[in-house]
ZALOGU-956842 format. One line per field, with one value per residue: chain; x, y, z of N, C-alpha, C in turn; residue number from 0. Coordinates in steps of 0.02 Angstrom, whole numbers. Layout:
N
cadena = A;...
nc1 = X;...
nc2 = Y;...
nc3 = Z;...
cac1 = X;...
cac2 = Y;...
cac3 = Z;...
cc1 = X;...
cc2 = Y;...
cc3 = Z;...
num = NUM;...
% end
This chain:
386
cadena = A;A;A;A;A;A;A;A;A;A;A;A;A;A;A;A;A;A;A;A;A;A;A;A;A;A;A;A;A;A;A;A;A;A;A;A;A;A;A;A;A;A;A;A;A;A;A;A;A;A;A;A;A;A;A;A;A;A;A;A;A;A;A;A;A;A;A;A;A;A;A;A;A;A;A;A;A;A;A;A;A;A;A;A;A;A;A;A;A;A;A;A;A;A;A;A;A;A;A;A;A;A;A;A;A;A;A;A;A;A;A;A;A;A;A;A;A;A;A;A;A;A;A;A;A;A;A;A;A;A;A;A;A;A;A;A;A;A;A;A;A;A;A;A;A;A;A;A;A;A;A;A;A;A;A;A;A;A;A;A;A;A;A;A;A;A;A;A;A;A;A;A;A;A;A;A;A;A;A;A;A;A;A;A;A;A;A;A;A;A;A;A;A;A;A;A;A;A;A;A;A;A;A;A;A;A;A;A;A;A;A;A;A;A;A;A;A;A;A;A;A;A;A;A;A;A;A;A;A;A;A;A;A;A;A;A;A;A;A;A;A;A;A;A;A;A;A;A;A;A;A;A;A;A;A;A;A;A;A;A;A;A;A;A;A;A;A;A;A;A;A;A;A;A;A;A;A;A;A;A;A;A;A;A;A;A;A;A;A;A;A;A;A;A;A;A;A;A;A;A;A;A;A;A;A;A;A;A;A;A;A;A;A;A;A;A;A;A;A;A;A;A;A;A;A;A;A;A;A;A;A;A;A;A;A;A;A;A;A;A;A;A;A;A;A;A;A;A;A;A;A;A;A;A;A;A;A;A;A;A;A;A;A;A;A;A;A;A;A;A;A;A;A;A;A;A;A;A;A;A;A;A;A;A;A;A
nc1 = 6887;7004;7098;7141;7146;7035;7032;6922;6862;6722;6612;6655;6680;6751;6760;6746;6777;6625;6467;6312;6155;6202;6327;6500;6666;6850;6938;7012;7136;7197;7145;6971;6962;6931;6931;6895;6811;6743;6678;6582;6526;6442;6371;6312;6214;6079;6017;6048;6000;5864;5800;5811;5752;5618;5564;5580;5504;5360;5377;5369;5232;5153;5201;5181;5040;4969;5057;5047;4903;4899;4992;4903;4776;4827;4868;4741;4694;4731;4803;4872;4891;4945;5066;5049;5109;5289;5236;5173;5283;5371;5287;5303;5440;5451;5349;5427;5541;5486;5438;5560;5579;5534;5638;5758;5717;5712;5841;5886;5829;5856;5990;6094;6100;6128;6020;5982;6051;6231;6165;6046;6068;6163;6047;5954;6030;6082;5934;5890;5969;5925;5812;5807;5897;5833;5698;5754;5766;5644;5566;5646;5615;5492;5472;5548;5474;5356;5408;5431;5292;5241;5327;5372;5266;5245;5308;5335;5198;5052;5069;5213;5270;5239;5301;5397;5427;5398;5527;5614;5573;5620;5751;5809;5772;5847;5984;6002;5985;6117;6213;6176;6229;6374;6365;6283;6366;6503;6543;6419;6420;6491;6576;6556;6652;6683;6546;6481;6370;6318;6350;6268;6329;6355;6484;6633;6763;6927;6996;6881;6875;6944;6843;6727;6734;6754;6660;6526;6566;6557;6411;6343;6349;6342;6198;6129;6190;6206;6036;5982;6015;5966;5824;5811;5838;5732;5633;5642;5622;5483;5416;5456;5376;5231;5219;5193;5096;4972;4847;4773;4850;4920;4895;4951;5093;5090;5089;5213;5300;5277;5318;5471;5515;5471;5576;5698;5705;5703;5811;5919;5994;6045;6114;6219;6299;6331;6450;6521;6567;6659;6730;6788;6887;7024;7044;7063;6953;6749;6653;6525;6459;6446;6333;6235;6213;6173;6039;5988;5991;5871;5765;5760;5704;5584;5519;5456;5320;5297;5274;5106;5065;5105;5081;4940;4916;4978;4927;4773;4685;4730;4653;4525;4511;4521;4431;4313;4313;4308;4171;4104;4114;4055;3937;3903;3893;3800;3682;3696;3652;3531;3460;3470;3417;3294;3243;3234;3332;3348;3404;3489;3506;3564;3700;3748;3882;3922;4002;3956;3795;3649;3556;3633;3725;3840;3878;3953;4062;4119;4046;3972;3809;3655;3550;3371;3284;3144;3012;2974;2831;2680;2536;2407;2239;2107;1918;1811;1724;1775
nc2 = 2954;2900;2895;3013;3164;3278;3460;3567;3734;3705;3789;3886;3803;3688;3512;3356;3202;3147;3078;3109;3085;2994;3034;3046;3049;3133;3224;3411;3439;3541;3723;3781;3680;3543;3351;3246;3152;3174;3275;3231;3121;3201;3266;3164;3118;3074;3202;3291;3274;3202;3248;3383;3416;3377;3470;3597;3597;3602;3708;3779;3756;3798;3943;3986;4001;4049;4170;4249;4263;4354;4488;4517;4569;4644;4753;4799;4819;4934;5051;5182;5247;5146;4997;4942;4963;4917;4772;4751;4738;4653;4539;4526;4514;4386;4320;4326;4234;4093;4090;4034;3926;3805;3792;3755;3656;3545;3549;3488;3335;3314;3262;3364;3427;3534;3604;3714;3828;3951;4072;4075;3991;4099;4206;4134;4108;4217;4292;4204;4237;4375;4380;4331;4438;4539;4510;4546;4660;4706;4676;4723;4877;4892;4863;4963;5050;5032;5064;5218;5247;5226;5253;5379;5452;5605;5623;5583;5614;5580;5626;5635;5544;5444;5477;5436;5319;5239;5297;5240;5081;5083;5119;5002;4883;4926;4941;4780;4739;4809;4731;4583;4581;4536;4402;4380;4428;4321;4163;4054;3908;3736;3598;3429;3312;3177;3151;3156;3275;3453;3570;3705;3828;3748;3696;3783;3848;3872;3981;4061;4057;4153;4277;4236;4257;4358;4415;4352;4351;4511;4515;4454;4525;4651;4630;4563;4556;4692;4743;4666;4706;4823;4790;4722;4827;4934;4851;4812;4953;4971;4876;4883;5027;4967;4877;4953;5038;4956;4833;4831;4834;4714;4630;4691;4697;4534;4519;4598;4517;4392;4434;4470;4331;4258;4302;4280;4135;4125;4172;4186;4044;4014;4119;4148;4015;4035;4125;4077;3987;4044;4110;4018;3944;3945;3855;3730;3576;3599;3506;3461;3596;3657;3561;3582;3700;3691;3651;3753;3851;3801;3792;3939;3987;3951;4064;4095;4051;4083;4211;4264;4238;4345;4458;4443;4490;4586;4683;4799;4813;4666;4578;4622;4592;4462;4404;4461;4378;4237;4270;4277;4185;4060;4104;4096;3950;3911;3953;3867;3746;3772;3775;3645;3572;3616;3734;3897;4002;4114;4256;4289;4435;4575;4673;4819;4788;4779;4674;4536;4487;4560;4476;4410;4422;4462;4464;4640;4613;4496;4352;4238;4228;4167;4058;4002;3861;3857;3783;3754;3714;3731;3858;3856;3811;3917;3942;4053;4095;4146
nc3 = -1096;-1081;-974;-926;-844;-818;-777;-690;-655;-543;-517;-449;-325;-186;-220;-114;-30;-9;7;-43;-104;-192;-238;-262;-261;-259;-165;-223;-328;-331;-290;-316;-399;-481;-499;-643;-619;-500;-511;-630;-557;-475;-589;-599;-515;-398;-327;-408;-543;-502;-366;-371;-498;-457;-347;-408;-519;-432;-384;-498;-540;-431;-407;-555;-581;-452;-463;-580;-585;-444;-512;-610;-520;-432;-532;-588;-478;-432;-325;-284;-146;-60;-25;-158;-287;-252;-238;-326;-428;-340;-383;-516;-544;-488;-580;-704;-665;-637;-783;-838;-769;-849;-921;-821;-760;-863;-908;-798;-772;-889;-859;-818;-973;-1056;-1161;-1254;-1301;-1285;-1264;-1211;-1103;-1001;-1009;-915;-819;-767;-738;-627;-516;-515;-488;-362;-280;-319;-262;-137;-125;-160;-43;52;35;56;206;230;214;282;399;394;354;502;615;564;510;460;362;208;111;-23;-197;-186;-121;-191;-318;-288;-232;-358;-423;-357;-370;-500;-495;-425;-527;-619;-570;-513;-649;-702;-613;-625;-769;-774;-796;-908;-994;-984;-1029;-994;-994;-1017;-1127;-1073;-1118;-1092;-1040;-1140;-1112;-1130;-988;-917;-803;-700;-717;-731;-838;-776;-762;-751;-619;-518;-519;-525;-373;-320;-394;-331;-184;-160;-218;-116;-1;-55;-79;-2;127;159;141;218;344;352;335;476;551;515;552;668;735;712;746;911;923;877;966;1073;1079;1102;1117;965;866;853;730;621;679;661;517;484;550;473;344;372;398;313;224;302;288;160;96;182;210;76;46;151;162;33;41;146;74;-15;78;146;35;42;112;76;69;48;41;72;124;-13;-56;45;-5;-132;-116;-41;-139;-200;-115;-78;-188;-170;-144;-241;-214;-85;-65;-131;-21;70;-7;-3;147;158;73;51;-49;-128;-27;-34;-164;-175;-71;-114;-257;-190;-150;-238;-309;-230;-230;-360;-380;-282;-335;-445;-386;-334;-461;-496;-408;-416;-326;-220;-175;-14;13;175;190;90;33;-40;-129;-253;-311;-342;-403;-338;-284;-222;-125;-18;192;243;314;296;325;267;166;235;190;138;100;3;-38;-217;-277;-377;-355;-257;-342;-324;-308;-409;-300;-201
cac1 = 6937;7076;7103;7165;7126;7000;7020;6903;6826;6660;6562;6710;6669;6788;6736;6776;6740;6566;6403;6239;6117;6242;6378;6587;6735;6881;6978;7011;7206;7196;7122;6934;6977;6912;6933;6845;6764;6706;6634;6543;6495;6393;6326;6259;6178;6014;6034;6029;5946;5813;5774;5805;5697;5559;5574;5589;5430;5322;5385;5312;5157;5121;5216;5149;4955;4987;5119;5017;4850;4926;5000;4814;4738;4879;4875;4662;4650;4803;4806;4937;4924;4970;5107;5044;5203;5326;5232;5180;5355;5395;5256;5343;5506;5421;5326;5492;5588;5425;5431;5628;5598;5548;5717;5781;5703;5733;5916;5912;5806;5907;6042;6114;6108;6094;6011;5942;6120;6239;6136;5998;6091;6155;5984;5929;6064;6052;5852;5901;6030;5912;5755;5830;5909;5777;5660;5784;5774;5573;5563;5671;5573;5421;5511;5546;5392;5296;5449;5418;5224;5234;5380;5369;5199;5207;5368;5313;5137;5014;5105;5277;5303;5215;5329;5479;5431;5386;5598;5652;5584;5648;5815;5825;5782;5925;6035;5992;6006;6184;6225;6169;6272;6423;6329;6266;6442;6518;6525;6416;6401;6543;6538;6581;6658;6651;6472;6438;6332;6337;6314;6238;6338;6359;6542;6654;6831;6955;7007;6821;6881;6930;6811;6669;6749;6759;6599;6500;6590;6516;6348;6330;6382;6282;6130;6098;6210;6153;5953;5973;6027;5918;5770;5812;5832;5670;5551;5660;5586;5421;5393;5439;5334;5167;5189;5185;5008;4927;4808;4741;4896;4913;4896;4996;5135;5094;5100;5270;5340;5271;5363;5539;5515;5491;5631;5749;5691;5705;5876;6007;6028;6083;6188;6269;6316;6369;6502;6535;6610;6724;6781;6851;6915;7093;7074;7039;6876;6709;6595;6455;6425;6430;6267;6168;6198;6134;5990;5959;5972;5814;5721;5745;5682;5499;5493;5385;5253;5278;5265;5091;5037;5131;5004;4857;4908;4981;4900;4705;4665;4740;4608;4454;4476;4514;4372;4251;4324;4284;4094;4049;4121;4017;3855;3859;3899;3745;3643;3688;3641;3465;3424;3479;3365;3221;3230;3267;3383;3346;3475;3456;3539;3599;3724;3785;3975;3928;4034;3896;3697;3599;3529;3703;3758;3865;3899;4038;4104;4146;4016;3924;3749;3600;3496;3285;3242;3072;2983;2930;2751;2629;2509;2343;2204;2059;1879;1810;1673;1804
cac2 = 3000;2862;2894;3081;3186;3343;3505;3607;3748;3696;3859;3894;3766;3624;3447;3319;3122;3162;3033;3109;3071;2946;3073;3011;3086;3157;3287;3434;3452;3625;3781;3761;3638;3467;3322;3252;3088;3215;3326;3203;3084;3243;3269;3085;3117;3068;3253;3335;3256;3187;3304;3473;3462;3399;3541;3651;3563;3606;3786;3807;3737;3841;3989;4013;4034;4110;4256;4270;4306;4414;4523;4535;4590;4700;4799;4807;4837;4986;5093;5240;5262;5069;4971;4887;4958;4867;4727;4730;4731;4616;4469;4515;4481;4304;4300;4296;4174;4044;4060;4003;3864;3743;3755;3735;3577;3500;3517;3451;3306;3278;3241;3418;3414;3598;3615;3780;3860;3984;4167;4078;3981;4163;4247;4101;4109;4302;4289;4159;4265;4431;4358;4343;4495;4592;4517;4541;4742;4748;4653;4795;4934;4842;4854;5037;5109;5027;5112;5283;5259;5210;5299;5440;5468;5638;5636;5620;5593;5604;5596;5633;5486;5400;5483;5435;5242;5228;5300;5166;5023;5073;5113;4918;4868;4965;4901;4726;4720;4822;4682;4536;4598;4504;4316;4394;4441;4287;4103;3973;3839;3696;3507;3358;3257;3117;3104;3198;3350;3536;3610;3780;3870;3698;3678;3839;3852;3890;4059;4114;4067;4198;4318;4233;4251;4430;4427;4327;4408;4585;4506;4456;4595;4727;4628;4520;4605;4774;4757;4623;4735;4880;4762;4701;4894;4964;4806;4816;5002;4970;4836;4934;5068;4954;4852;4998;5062;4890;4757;4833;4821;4656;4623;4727;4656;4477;4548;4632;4440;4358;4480;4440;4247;4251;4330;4250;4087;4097;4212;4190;3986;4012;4169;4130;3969;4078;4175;4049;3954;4091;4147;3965;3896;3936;3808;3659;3543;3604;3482;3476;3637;3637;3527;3599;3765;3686;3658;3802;3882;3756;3822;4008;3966;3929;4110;4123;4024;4118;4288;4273;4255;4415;4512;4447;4517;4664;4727;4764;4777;4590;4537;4637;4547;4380;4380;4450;4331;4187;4254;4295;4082;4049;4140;4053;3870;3906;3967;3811;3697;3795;3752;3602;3550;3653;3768;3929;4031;4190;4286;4340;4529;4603;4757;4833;4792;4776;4614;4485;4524;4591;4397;4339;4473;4434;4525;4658;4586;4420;4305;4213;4234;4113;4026;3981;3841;3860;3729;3797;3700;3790;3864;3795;3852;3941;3950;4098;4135;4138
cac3 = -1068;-1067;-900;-912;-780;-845;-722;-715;-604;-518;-507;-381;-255;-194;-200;-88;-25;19;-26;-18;-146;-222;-251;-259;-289;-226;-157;-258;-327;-327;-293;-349;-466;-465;-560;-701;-579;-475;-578;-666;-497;-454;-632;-607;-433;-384;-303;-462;-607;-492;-323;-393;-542;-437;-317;-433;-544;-378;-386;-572;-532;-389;-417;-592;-572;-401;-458;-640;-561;-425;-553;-622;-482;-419;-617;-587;-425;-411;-259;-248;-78;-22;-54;-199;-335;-253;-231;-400;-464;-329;-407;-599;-517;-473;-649;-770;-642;-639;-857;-859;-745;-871;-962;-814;-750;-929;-903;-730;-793;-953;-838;-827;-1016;-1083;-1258;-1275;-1330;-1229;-1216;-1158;-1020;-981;-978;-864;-732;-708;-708;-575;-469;-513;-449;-273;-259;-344;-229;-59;-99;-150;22;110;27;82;251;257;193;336;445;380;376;560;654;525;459;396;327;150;82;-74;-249;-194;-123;-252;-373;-247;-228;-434;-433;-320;-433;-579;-491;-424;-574;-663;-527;-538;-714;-677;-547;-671;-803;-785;-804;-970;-1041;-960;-1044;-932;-1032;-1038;-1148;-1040;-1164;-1047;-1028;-1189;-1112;-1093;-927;-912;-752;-647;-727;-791;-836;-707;-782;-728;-552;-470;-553;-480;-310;-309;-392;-276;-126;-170;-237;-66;43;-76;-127;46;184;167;157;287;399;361;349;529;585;517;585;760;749;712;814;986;904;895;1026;1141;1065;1109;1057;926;829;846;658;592;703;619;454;485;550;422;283;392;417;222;218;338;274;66;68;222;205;24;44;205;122;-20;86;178;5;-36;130;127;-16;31;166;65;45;95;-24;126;101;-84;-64;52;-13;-203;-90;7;-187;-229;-60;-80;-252;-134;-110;-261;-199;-24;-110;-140;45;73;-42;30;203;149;9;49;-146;-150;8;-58;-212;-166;-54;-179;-294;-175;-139;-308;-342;-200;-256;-431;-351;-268;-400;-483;-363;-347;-531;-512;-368;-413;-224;-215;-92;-19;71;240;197;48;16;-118;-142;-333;-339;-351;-404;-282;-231;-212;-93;80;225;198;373;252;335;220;175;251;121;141;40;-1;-103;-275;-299;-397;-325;-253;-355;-313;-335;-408;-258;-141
cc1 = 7006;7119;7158;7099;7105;6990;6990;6857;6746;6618;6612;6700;6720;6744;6764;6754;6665;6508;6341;6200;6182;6316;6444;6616;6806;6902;7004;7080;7202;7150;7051;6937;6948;6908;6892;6808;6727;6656;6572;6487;6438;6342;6254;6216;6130;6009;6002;5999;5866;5752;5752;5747;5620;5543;5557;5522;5375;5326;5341;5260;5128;5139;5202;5077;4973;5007;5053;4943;4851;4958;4936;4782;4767;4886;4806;4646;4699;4788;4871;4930;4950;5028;5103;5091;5242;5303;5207;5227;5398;5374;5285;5382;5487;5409;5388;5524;5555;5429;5484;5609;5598;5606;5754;5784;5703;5800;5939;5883;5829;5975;6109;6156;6072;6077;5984;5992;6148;6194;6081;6007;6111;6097;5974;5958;6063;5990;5853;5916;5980;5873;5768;5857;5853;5727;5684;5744;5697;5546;5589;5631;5515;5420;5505;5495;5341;5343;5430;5344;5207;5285;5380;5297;5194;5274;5357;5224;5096;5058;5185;5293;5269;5244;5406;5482;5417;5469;5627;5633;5611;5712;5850;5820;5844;5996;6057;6024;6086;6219;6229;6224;6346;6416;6312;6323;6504;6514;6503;6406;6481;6522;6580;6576;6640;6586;6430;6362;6357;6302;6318;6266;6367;6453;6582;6732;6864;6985;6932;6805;6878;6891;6749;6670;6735;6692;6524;6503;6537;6422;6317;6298;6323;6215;6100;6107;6170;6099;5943;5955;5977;5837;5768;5805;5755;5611;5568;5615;5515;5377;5393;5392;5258;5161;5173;5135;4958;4913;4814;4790;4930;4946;4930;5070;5144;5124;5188;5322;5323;5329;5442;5540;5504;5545;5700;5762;5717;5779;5922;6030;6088;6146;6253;6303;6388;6437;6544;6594;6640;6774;6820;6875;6974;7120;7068;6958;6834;6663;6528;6428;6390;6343;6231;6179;6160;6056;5935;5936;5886;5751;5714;5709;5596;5487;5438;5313;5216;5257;5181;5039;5068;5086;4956;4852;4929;4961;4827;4674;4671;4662;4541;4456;4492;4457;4324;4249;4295;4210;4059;4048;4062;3932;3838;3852;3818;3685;3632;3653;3566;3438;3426;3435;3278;3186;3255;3282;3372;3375;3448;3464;3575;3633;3752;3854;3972;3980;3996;3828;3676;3580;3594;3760;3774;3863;3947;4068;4128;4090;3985;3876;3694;3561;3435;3277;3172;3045;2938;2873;2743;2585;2449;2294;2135;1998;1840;1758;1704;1841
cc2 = 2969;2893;2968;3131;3273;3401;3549;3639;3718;3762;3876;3878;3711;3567;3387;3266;3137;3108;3023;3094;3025;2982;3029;3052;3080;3189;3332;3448;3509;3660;3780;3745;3560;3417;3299;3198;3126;3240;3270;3128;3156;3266;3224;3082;3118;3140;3306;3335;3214;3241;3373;3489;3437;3463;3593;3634;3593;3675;3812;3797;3769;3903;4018;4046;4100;4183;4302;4301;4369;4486;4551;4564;4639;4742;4824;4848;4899;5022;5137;5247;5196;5051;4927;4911;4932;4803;4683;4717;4668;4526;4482;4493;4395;4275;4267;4238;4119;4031;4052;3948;3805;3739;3724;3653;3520;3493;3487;3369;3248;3258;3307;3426;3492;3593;3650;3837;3921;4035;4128;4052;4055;4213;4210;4102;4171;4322;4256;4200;4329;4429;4359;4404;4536;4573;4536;4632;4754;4743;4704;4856;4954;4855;4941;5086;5110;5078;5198;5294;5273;5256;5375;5463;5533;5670;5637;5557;5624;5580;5595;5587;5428;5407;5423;5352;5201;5240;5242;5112;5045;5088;5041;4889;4877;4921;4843;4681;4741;4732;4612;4523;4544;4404;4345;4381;4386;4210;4074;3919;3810;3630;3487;3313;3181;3098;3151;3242;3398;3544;3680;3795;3813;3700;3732;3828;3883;3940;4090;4114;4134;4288;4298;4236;4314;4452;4425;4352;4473;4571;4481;4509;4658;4709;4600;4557;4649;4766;4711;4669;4790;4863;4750;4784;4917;4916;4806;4888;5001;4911;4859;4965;5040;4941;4905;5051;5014;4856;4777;4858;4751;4624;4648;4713;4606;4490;4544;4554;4414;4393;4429;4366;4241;4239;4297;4186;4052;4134;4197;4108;4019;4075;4170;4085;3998;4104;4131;4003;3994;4099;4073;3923;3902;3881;3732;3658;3584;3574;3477;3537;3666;3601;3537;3675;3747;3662;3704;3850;3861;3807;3909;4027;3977;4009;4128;4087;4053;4191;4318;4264;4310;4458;4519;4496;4566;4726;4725;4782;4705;4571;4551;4597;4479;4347;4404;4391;4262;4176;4244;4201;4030;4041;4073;3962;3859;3916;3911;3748;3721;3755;3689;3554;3570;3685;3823;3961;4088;4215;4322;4422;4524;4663;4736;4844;4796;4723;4538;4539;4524;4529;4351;4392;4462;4473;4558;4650;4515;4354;4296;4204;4155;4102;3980;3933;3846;3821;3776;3756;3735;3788;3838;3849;3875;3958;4027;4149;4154;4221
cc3 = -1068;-1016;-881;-874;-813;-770;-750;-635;-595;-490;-443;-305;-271;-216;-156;-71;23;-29;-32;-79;-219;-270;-214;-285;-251;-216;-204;-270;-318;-308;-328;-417;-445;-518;-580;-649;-532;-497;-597;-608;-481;-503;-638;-554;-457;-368;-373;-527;-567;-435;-359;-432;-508;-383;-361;-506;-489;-379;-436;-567;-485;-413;-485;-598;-542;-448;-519;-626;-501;-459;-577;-579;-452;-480;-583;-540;-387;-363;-247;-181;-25;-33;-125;-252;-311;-239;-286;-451;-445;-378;-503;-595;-523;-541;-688;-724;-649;-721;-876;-832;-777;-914;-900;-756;-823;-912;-845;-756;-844;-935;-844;-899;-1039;-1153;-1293;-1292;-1256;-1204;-1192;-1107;-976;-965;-910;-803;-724;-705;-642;-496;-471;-481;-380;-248;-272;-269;-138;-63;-120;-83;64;84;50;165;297;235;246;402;433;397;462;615;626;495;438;356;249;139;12;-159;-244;-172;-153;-299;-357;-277;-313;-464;-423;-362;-480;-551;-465;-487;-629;-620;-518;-576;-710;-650;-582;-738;-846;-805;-873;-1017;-1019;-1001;-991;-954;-1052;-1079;-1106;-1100;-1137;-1050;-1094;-1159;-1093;-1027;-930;-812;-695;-666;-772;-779;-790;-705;-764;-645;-499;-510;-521;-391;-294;-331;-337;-209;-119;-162;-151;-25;24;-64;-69;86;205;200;204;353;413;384;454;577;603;541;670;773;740;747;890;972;931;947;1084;1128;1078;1070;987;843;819;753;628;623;674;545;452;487;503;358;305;409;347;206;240;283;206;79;106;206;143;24;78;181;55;10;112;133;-6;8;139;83;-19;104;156;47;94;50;7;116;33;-100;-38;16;-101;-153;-48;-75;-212;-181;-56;-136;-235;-122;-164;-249;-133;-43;-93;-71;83;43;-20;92;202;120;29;-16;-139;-105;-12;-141;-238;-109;-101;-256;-262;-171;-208;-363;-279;-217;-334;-412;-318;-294;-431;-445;-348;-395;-535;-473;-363;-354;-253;-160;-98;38;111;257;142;42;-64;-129;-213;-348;-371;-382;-323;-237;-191;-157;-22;101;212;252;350;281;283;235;193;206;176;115;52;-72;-167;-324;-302;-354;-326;-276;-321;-316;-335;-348;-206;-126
num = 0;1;2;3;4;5;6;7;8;9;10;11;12;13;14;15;16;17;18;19;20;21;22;23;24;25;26;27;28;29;30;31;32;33;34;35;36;37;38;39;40;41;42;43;44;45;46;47;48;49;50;51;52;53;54;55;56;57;58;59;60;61;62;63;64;65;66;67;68;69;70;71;72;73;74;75;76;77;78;79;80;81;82;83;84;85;86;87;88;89;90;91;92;93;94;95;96;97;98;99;100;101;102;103;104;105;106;107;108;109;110;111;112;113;114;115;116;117;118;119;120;121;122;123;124;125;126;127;128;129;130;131;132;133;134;135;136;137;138;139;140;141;142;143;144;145;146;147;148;149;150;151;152;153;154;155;156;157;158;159;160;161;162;163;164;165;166;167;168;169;170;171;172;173;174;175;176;177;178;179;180;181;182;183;184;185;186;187;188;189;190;191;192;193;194;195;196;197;198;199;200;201;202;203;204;205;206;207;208;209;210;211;212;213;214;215;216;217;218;219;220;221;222;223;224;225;226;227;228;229;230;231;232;233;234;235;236;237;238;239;240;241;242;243;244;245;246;247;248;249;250;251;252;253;254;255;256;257;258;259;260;261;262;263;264;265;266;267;268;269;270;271;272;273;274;275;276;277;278;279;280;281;282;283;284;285;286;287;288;289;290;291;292;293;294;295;296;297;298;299;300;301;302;303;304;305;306;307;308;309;310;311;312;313;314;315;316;317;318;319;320;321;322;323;324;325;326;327;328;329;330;331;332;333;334;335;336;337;338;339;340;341;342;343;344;345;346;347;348;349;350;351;352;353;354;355;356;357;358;359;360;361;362;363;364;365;366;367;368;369;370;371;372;373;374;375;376;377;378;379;380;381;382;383;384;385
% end
């Protein structure tokens, strides 16, 4: 660099003398601008070529199976009158973000070294940015369906609101993609001559400053704000609702927290954060935030692994066939270990769920069946006067 000073926006965050995962710099001359030692002290972080991509390594490995067999069983096991369409849209949402991740733990890895050219850094950061929103509003739909079911129940039923809620995905989706848009038609990819690599979205020119300000701003406001709020409405209403029918709602109460503690959990760090970086960048440094909020991005990231304990308890397609899935792995484990000992097992009650054979049949209250051994010596013979 012969000791010239490279400005350039930072995804329109300051930087400043901050040293967490072996990060340096300094203060930003300008207006999200920061200089090139900066810039490139944070490229070099333990932070981001070592944390992130395991984080985000742990995500693919769970959140792939998971989402990919949820999808499977949510297609198979369909139910128009449940929630399982948006929750089947929600675990696709999960699917495509889980089959970018390994580009983008290669470029965290390679030392935020992009080498898969620009459109596909562009697909990858608005799969990134879509995935969270997409999943904020299947989460609020998710939200107000149990509101309507519950406060409203005969407001609509049968195919019309099967036609209704089959609209609504495909109008998030449209919206989304709308919403995404501008990361598509956008350069994110810069070279760091300095440390000879491209970065994909971490480092953009300072003419795409205030464009992502006004972007970001909105993307907020519409895509978090909003269904925040509505989400928080329709579970405040359906929570007075149960609790004031009793026990035997109970569960369905849990359920409902579980959904919003998802919720809270994977989306407000990072957005608030988000907001929080715009609404001040005309007051100077905020590089603390800058770093946990690339962290809170990593952790909202965990929602696809949380996703798929959302299905189980909401969806009962998902639970009838992840417990028949477990008996019918049960049944043959035991089968095998029969043959293998030369005993056989005979069940204390059989029904007919038709998930297992007939010998391999549990209760349909989920207890598992009691096994006999009974020694299989031949028999003792007999004389014929007898």
């Amino acid at each position: 660099m012969g000791g010239h000073i490279l400005t350039l926006a930072w995804h329109g965050f300051l930087i400043c003398p901050f040293n967490p995962f072996g990060l340096q710099g300094t203060c930003c001359a300008g207006l999200a601008t920061c200089p090139s030692a900066s810039v490139e002290a944070f490229l070099n972080s333990t932070l981001t070529t070592r944390l992130l991509p395991a984080l985000y390594s742990v995500i693919l490995l769970v959140g792939l199976p998971a989402n990919a067999l949820a999808c499977w069983v949510l297609v198979t096991n369909f139910r128009r009158c449940s929630s399982t369409l948006f929750l089947l849209n929600l675990a696709s949402a999960d699917l495509l973000f889980v089959l970018l991740l390994p580009f983008k733990i290669s470029y965290h890895f390679l030392g935020n070294h992009w080498l898969f050219g620009e459109y596909l850094c562009r697909i990858m950061v608005a799969f990134f940015y879509g995935n969270m929103y997409s999943s904020i509003l299947f989460f609020t739909c998710i939200g107000l369906e149990r509101y309507i079911s519950v406060v409203h129940p005969f407001l609509w039923k049968g195919s019309t609101w099967t036609l209704c809620k089959a609209g609504i995905c495909v109008g998030i989706w449209l919206v989304v993609g709308l919403g995404m848009s501008p990361l598509l038609f956008h350069p994110q990819t810069s070279h760091i001559s300095s440390l000879n690599i491209t970065t994909c979205h971490d480092v953009l020119g300072k003419n795409e400053h205030m464009f992502l300000v006004y972007y970001f701003l909105s993307l907020v406001g519409l895509g978090f704000g909003l269904p925040f709020v509505l989400m928080i409405i329709s579970y405040s209403c359906i929570l007075v609702r149960l609790l004031a029918k009793g026990r035997r709602y109970r569960q369905v109460v849990r359920i409902l927290a579980l959904v919003l503690l998802v919720f809270i959990v994977c989306f407000t760090p990072s957005n608030v954060l988000l907001f929080i970086h715009y609404m001040m960048e005309a007051t100077g440094c905020n590089n603390i935030t800058y770093i946990l909020y690339t962290l809170a991005l990593v952790f909202g990231a965990f929602n696809n692994c949380f996703d798929p304990f959302i299905y189980f308890y909401v969806s009962q397609d998902f639970r009838d066939w992840v417990r028949g899935a477990g008996i019918c792995c049960l049944g043959r484990l035991e089968t095998s270990v029969e043959r293998a000992s030369g005993k056989a097992a005979l069940p204390l009650r059989s029904t007919g769920t038709g998930l297992c054979p007939p010998h391999l049949q549990p209760f349909q209250d989920g207890v598992l069946w009691l096994s006999i051994l009974i020694p299989t010596s031949p028999p003792v013979p007999t004389s014929p006067d007898s």
